[in-house]
C-alpha positions in Angstrom: -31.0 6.8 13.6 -32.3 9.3 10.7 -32.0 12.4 9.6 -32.6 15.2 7.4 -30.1 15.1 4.5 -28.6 18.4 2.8 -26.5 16.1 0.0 -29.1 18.2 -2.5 -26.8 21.3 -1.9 -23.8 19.1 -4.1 -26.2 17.0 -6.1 -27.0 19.6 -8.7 -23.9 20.5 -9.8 -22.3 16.9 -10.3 -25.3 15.5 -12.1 -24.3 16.5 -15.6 -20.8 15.6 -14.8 -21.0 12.1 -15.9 -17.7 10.1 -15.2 -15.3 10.3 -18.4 -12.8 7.9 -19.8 -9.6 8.1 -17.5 -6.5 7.2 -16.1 -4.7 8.3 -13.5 -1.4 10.2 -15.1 1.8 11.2 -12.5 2.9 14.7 -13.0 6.0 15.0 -14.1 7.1 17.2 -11.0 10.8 17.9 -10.5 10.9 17.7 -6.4 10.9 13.6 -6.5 13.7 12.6 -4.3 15.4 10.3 -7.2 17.8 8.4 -5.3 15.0 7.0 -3.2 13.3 5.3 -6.6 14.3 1.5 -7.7 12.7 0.8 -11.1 14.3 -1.4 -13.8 16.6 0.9 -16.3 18.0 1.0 -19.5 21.4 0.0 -20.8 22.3 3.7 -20.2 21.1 4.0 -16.9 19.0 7.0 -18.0 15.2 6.5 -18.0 13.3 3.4 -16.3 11.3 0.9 -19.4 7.4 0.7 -18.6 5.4 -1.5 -16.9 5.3 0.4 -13.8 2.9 2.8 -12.5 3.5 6.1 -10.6 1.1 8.3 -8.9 1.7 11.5 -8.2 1.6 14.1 -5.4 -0.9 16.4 -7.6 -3.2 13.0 -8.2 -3.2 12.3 -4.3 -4.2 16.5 -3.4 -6.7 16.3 -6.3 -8.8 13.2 -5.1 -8.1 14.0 -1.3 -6.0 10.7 -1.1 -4.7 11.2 2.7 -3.7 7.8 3.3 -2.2 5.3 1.2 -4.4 2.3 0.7 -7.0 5.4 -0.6 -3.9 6.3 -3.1 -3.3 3.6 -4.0 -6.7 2.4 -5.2 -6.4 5.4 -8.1 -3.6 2.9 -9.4 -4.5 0.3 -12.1 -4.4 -3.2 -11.1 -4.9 -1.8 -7.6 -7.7 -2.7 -5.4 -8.3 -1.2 -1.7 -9.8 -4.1 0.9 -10.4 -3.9 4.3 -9.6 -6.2 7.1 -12.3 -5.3 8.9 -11.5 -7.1 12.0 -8.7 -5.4 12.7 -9.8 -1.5 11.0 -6.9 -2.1 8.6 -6.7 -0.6 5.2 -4.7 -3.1 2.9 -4.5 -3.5 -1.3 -4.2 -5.7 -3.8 -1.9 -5.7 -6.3 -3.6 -8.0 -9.3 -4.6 -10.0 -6.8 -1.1 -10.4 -4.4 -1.9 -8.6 -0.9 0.7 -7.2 1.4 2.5 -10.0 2.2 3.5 -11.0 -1.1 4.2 -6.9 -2.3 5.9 -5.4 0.5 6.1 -1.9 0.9 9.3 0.9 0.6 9.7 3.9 1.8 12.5 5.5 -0.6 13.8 1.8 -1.3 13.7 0.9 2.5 11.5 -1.8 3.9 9.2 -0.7 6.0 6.8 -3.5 6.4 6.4 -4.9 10.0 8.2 -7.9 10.6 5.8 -10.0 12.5 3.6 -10.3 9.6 4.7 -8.6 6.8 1.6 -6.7 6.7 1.2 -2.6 7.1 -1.9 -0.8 7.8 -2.0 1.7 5.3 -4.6 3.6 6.9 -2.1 4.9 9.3 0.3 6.0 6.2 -0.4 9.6 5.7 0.1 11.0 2.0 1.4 14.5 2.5 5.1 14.2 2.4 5.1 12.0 -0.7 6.6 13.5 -4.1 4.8 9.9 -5.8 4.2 6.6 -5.2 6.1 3.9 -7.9 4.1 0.3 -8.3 5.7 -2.2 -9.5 4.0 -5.6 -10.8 5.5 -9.1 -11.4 8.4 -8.3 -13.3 9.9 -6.0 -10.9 13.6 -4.7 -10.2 15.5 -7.4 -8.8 17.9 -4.6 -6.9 14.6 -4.3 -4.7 16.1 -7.4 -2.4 13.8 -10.6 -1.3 9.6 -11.4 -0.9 8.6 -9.3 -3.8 6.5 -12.0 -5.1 3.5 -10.1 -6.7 5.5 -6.9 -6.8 6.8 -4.0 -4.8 5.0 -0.2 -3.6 7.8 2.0 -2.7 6.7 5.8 -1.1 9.1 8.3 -2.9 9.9 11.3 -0.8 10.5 15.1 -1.7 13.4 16.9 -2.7 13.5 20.5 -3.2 14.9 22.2 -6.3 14.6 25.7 -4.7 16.3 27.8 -2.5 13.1 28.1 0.2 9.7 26.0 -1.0 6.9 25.0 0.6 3.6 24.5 1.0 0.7 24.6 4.1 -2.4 23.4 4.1 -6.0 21.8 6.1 -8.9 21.5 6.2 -12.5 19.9 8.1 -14.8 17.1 7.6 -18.6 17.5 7.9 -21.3 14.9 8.3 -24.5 15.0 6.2 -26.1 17.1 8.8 -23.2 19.4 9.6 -21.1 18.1 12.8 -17.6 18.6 12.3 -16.2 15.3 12.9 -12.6 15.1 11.6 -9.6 17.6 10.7 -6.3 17.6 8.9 -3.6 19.8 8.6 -0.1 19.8 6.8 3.5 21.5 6.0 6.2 21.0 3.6 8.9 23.3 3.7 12.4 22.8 1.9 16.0 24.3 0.9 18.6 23.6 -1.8 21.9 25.6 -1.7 23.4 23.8 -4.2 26.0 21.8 -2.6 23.1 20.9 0.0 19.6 20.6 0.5 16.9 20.2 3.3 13.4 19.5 3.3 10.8 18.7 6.5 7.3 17.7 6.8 4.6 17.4 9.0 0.7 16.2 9.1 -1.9 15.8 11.4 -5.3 13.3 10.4 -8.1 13.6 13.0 -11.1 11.6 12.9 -13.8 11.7 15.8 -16.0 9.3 14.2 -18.1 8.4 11.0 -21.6 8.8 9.6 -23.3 6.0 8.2 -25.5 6.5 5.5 -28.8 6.4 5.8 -29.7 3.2 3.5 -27.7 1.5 6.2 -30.4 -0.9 8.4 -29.6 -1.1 11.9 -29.1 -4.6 14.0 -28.2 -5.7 17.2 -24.3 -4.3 17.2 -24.9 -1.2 15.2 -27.9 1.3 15.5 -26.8 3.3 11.9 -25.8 7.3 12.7 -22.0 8.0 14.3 -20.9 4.2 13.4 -19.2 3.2 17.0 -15.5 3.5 17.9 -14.5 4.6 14.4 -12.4 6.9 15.7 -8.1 7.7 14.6 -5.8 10.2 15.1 -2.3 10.0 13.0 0.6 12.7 13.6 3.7 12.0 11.2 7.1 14.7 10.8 9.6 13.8 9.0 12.9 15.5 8.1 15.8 14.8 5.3 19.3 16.5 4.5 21.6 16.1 1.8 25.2 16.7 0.7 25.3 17.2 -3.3 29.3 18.0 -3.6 29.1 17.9 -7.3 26.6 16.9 -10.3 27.0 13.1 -9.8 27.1 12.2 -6.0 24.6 12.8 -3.1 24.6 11.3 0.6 21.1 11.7 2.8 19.9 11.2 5.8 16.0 10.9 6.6 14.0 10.6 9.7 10.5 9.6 9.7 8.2 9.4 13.1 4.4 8.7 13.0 2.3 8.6 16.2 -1.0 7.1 15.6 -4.3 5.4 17.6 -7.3 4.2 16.9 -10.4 2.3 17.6 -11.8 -1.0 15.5 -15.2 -0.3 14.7 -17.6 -3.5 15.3 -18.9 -5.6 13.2 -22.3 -4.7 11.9 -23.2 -7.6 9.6 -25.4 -10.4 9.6 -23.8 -13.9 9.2 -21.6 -13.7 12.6 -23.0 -14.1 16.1 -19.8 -12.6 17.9 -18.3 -9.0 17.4 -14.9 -8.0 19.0 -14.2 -5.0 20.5 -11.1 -4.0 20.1 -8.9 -0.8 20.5 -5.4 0.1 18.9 -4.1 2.7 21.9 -0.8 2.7 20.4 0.3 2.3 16.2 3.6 3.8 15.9 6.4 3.4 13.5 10.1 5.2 13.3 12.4 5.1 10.3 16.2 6.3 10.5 18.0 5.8 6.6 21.0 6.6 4.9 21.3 6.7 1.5 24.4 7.6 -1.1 24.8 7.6 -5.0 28.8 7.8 -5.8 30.1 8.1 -9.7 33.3 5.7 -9.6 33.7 6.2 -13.6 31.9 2.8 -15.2 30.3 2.2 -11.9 28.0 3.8 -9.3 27.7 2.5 -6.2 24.7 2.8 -4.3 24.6 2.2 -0.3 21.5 1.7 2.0 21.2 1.6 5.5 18.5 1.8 7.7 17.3 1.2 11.4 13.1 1.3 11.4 10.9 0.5 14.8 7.3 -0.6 15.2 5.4 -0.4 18.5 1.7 -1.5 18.9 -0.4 -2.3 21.5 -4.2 -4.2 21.2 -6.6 -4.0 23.9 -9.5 -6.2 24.1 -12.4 -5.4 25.7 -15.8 -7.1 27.1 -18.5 -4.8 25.7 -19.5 -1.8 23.8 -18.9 0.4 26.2 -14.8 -0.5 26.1 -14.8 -0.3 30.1 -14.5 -4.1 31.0 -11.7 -6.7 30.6 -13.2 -9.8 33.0 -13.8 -12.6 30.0 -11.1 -14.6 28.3 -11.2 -13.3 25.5 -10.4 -10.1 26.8 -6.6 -9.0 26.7 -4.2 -6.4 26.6 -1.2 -6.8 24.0 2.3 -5.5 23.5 4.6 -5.1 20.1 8.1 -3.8 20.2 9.7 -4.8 16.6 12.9 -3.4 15.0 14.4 -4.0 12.2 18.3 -3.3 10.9 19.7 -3.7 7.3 21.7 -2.7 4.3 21.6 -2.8 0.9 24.9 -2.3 -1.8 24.5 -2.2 -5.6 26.9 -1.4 -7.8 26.1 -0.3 -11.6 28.7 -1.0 -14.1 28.6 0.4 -17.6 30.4 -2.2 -19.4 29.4 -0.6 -23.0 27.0 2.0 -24.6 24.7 -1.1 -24.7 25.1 -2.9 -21.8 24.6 -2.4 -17.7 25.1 -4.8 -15.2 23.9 -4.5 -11.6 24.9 -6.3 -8.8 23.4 -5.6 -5.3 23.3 -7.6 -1.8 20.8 -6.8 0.9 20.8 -7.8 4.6 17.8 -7.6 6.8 17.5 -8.6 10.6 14.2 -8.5 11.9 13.1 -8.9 15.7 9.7 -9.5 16.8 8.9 -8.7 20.9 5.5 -9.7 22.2 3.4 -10.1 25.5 0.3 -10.0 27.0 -0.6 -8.1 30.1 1.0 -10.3 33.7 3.1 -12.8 30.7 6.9 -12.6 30.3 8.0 -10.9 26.7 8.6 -13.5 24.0 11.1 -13.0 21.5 11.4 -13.8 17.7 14.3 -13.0 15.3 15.0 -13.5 11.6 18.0 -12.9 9.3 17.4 -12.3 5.8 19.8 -12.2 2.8 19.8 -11.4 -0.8 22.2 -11.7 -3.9 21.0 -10.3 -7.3 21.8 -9.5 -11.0 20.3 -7.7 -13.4 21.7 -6.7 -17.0 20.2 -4.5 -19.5 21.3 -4.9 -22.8 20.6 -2.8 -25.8 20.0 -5.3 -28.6 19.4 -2.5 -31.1 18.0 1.1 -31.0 14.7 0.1 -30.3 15.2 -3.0 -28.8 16.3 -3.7 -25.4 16.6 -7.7 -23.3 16.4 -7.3 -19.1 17.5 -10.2 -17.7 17.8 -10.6 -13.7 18.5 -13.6 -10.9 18.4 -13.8 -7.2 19.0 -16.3 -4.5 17.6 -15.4 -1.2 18.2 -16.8 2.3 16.4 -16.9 5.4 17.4 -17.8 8.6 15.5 -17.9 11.8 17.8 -17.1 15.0 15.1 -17.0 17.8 11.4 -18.4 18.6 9.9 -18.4 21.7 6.4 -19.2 23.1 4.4 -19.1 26.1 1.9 -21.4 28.1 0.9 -21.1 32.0 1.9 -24.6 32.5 5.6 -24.8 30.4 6.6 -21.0 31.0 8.7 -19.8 28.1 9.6 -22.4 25.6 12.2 -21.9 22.8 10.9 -22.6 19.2 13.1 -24.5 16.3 14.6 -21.8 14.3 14.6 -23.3 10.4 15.6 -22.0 7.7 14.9 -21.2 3.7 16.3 -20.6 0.4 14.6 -19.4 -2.6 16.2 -18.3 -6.5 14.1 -15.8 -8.9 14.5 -15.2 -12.1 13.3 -13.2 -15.3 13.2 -12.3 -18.9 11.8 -8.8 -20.1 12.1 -7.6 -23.7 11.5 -3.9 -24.5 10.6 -2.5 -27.5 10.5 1.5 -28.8 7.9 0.8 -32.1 8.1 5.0 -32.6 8.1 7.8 -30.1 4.8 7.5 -29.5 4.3 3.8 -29.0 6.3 0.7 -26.7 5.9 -3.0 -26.5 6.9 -5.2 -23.5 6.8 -8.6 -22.9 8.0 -10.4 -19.5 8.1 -13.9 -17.9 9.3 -13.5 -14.5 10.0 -16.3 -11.4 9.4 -14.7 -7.8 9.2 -15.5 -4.0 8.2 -14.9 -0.8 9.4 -16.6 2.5 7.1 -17.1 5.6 6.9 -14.8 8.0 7.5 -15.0 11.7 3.5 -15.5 12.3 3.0 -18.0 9.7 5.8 -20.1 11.2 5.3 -19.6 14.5 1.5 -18.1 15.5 -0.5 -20.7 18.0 -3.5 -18.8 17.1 -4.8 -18.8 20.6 -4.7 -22.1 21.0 -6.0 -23.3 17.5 -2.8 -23.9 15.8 0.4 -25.0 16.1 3.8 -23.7 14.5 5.6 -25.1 11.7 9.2 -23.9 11.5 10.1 -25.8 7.9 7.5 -23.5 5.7 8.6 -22.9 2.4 8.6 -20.1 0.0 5.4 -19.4 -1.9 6.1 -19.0 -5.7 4.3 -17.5 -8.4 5.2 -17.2 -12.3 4.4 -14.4 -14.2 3.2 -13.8 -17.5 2.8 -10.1 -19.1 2.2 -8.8 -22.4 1.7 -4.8 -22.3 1.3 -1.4 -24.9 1.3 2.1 -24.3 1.0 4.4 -26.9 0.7 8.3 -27.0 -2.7 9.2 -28.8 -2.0 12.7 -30.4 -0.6 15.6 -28.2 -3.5 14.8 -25.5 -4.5 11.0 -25.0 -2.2 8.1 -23.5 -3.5 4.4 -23.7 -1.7 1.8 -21.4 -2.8 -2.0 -21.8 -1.5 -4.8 -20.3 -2.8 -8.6 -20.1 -1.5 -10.7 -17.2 -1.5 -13.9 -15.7 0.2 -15.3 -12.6 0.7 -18.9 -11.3 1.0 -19.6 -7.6 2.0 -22.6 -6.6 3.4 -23.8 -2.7 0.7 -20.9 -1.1 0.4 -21.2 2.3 -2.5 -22.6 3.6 -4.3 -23.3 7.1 -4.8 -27.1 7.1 -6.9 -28.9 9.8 -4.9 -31.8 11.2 -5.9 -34.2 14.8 -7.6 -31.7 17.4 -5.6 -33.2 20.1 -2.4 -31.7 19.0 -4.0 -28.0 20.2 -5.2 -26.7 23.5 -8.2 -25.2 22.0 -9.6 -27.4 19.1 -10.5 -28.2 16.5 -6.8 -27.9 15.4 -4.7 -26.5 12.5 -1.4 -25.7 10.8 0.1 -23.6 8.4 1.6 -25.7 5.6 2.6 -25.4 1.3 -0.5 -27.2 0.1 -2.5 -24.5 -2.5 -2.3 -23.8 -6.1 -3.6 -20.8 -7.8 -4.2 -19.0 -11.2 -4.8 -15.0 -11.8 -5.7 -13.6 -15.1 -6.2 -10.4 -15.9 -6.5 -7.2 -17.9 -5.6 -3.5 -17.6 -6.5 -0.6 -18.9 -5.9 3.1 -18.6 -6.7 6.1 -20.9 -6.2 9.8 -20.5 -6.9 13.1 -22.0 -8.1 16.4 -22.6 -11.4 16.7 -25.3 -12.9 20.2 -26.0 -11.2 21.5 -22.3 -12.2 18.4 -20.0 -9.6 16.7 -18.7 -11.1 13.1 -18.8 -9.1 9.7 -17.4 -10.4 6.0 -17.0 -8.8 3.2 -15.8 -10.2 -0.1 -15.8 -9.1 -3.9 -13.9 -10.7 -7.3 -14.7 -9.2 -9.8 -12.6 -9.6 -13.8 -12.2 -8.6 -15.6 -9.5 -9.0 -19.0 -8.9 -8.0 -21.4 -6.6 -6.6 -24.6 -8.0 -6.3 -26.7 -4.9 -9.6 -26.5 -3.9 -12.7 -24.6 -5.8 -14.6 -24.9 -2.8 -12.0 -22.7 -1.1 -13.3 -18.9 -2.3 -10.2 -16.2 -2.6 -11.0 -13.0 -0.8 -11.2 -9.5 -1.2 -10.8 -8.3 -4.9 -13.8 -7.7 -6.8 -13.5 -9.4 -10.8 -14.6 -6.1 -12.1 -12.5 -2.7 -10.8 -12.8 0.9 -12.5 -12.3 4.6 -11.4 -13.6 7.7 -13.2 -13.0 11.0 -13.6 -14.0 14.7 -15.1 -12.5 18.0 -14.5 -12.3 21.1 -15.6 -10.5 24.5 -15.3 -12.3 27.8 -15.9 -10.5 31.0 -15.2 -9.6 30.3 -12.0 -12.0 27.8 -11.3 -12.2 24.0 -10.9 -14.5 21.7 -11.3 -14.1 17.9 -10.6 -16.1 14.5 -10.4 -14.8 11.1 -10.0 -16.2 7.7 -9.3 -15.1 4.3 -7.7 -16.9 1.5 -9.5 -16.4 -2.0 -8.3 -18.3 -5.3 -8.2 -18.9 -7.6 -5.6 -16.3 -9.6 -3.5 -15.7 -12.7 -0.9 -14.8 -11.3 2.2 -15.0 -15.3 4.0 -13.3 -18.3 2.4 -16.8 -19.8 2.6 -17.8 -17.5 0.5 -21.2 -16.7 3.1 -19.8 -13.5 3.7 -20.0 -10.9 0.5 -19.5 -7.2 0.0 -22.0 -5.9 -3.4 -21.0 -4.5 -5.1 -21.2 -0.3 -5.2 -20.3 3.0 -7.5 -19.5 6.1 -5.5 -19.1 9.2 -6.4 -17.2 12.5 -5.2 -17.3 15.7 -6.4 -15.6 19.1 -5.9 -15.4 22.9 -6.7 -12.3 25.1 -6.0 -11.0 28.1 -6.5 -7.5 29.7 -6.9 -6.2 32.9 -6.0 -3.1 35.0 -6.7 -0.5 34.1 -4.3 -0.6 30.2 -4.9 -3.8 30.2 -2.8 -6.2 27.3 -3.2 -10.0 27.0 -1.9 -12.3 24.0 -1.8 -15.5 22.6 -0.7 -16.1 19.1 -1.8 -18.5 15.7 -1.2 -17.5 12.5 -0.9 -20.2 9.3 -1.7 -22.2 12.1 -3.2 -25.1 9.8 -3.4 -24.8 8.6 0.2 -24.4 4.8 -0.7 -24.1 2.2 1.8 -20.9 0.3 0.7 -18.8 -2.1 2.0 -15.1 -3.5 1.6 -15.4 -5.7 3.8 -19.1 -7.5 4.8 -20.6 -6.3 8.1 -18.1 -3.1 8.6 -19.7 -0.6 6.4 -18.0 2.5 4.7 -18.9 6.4 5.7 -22.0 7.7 4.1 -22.1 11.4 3.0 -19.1 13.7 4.0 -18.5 17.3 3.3 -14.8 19.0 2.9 -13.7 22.3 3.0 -10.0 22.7 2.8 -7.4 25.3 1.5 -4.0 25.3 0.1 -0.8 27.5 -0.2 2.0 26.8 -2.2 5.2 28.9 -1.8 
């Protein structure tokens, strides 16, 4: 299908915007909900040392970030992928995925227990104060299976006595359909002693455009691209006692509701497409969280109750109206998850703090298909860690930090026509961390760091256990994946306007899991195959990240080259981060105008291990005009992919072409 475009109406007034030099800087906004951040400290306990990165809530409004993976992909050393099979929005952290850098939601896990894995997609950005990304050498109070590095969601607190903000907005195709809608509140209290704050957000999509470079073929005619629809409702609600200037107990609720459909796959190196619906993607958090002065120590509690429930269904055509075949199915998750965290920080001297902290996590996996009993799945994980900070002299300051970690799995079923319900061997597995990170304060203007750091990541329940319809079979005794890090980093203030941040990385991986063939008879659907510690692999890299104002543009640039390689195999491609990563921007305020551009540059990427399947790679641009009124009232109208390029993430499951946003704002 084609059609007129109107993309001229933007194009004029972003082409002398050429992308400038830029990074993506957090505000320093005073509504971040502190208790809920984790970072590594100093021997004070007063101010976290570098090496992490923090986006802001400001960042996220001004480049229409509304779900997390498209956050995070602002971040450096951050790279947004696709699973396009599944319509899943994941990232990369210098090249560790999900898995291996779970995500947090104010220091609680929140990643779902079967797999370890999250669809950011369905994470809404609204209610956020920042988002904190750790890499490599991260805290070791953040308990177990941080092996590449931790993303924790920080929530808001309110600093006055009624504060708030409303806002939404539409989406427009290239030839004006309204196809999507948003709309948000934050609204908060602090008396003083106490404080509340609540949120809501509502993300509608009908469907997306394709653009028109994309070619048609037999599973995709170009136009509205086909079941790409989602709809994601979140409200979430928090309260607070703050009896005096050094303690504070909370409370928080989360709820988000969300569906959506799995658009096909519109390549052209498969035969087969799946067409899949999500009916059902919804996720409930219930914390508790305290901060209690005890003279030289504070002690810090965490508990938390969080629920997943998903369903899959499986369909026979295009039409979604059919379930006859085999490969057709309806499926069933109900997950929960219970744990607790304690850490104590002691002040032993001006120059020295020790932290000690324990976390507990019990995870339980329910599953079945439609007419097939519900199988059941159950792992315990604990954690023990250390981490001192000690001030070896003004400017110079040693972190040093171990864990051991323990998992233990309780329950494993399975399910066959001919056995019934069979139970599983449980296993179990231990891993120890470690690592070294020195600190060093050159001027005011300019820090060194330098970190070697020893993390893991145990197996989760699908690894172990997953029979992969019939091509696999489980392997109980899986052990940890390691990696070793290696960072050397420098950030430096450039005059009153410019901030450079550099870091060069590498990262050795060693006991990854990996699917290995073994005698097809041993399955019920060959050929055969089973998870097992076989692969090595080596990530290099470099960051960079500059910022500033020149003659009233505010310009930022951040920039990712990243080497993977697999040392097991070299035949064996590893997916879904390009070698080349970079984002853009240019804005300006005049009166009460803004103007904005920004660009997404990346090269191209395996998407198969085979490395037949490649997404090219693709620079797009967005741009965006907006105007503020007294009041706290913002307007804007806005294009994203400007230039209507037909990208991909993922091979065959292209990205929207042209979209149009008008949107508005109120801050109170």
């Amino acid at each position: 299908m084609r059609h007129t475009s109107i993309g001229g109406l933007f194009a004029a007034a972003a082409l002398g915007l050429a992308p400038g030099a830029f990074t993506v800087a957090a505000e320093t906004g005073s509504n971040v909900f502190e208790l809920g951040q984790i970072s590594v400290i100093d021997s004070k306990g007063e101010s976290s040392l570098g090496g992490s990165d923090t986006l802001g809530s400001e960042a996220m409004r001004k480049y229409d970030r509304e779900t997390l993976g498209k956050a995070l992909n602002l971040v450096p050393g951050v790279n947004l992928s696709r699973v396009g099979a599944r319509n899943e929005q994941m990232v990369y952290v210098r090249g560790f995925d999900l898995r291996q850098v779970p995500i947090f939601l104010d220091g609680i896990p929140v990643y779902v227990p079967y797999d370890g894995y999250a669809d950011l997609g369905r994470f809404t950005t609204f209610e956020l104060s920042r988002i904190e990304v750790v890499k490599g050498f991260s805290s070791m109070t953040y308990g177990p299976n941080t092996l590449g590095g931790a993303i924790n969601l920080v929530t808001r607190k309110p600093v006055k006595a009624f504060e708030g903000e409303i806002g939404g907005g539409l989406s427009l195709t290239d030839d004006g359909e309204n196809n999507g809608n948003r709309v948000y509140a934050n609204l908060g209290s602090n008396q003083g002693n106490w404080y509340m704050q609540a949120g809501m957000s509502y993300l509608d999509q009908d469907y997306f455009r394709l653009s028109d470079d994309y070619r048609p073929n037999a599973f995709e005619d170009g136009g509205r691209r086909d079941n790409s629809y989602a709809t994601d409702r979140k409200v979430n609600f928090k309260v607070g006692l703050t009896p005096n200037d050094s303690d504070e107990y909370v409370v928080g609720y989360q709820r988000q509701e969300g569906e959506k459909g799995n658009p096909p796959y519109a390549g052209d190196t498969l035969s087969s497409t799946r067409y899949w619906q999500w009916p059902t993607w919804d996720k409930t958090s219930v914390y508790a969280s305290s901060s209690t002065d005890l003279g030289a120590h504070r002690l810090k509690v965490r508990a938390y109750h969080d629920t997943y429930e998903n369903s899959l269904y499986a369909y026979d055509n295009a039409r979604y109206d059919s379930q006859t075949r085999a490969s057709s199915f309806r499926s069933w998750y109900d997950d929960y998850s219970n744990g607790a965290s304690v850490e104590d920080e002691w002040s032993l001297s001006d120059e020295n703090l020790l932290r000690l902290a324990y976390h507990f996590k019990q995870d339980v996996h329910r599953e079945h298909d439609g007419g097939e009993p519900w199988q059941h799945f159950e792992d315990r994980t604990q954690s023990l860690a250390l981490e001192d900070s000690h001030a070896l002299s003004e400017r110079l300051t040693l972190v040093v930090g171990v864990s051991h970690d323990q998992r233990d799995g309780r329950e494993a079923q399975s399910y066959a026509k001919t056995t019934g319900l069979v139970d599983e061997e449980g296993g179990e597995n231990h891993s120890n961390n470690g690592q070294v990170g020195l600190f060093f304060q050159q001027d005011e203007a300019t820090q060194w760091r330098a970190s070697v750091a020893r993390k893991s990541r145990f197996a989760t329940i699908k690894d172990r256990y997953s029979y992969r319809m019939g091509t696999a079979i489980p392997n109980p005794d899986l052990k940890s994946e390691h990696a070793t890090h290696f960072e050397v980093g420098y950030q430096r203030a450039l005059g009153e306007t410019w901030k450079l941040n550099a870091a060069l990385f590498r990262s050795d991986i060693d006991d990854l899991l990996q699917s290995v063939r073994i005698d097809a008879g041993a399955c019920s659907s060959p050929p055969c195959s089973q998870m097992q510690n076989v692969d090595k692999a080596r990530v290099n890299g470099l960051e960079l990240a500059l910022d500033g104002a020149f003659l009233g543009w505010d310009m930022a640039f951040n920039y990712l080259y990243l080497d993977r390689t697999n040392r097991s195999d070299d035949r064996v491609r590893l997916t879904d981060t390009p070698r080349h990563k970079a984002f853009a921007s240019l804005s300006r305020e005049i009166g009460r105008w803004r103007l904005q551009t920004s660009a997404d540059l990346a090269s191209r990427r395996y998407t198969s291990t085979d490395g037949l399947q490649v997404a090219h790679g693709f620079a797009v641009i967005d741009s965006k005009l907006g105007y503020r009124f007294d009041g706290g009232l913002l307007l804007e109208a806005g294009v994203q992919n400007l230039f209507d390029r037909d990208y991909e993430y993922s091979e065959g499951y292209p990205e929207p072409g042209r979209t149009y946003l008008v949107q508005g704002n109120l801050s109170f």
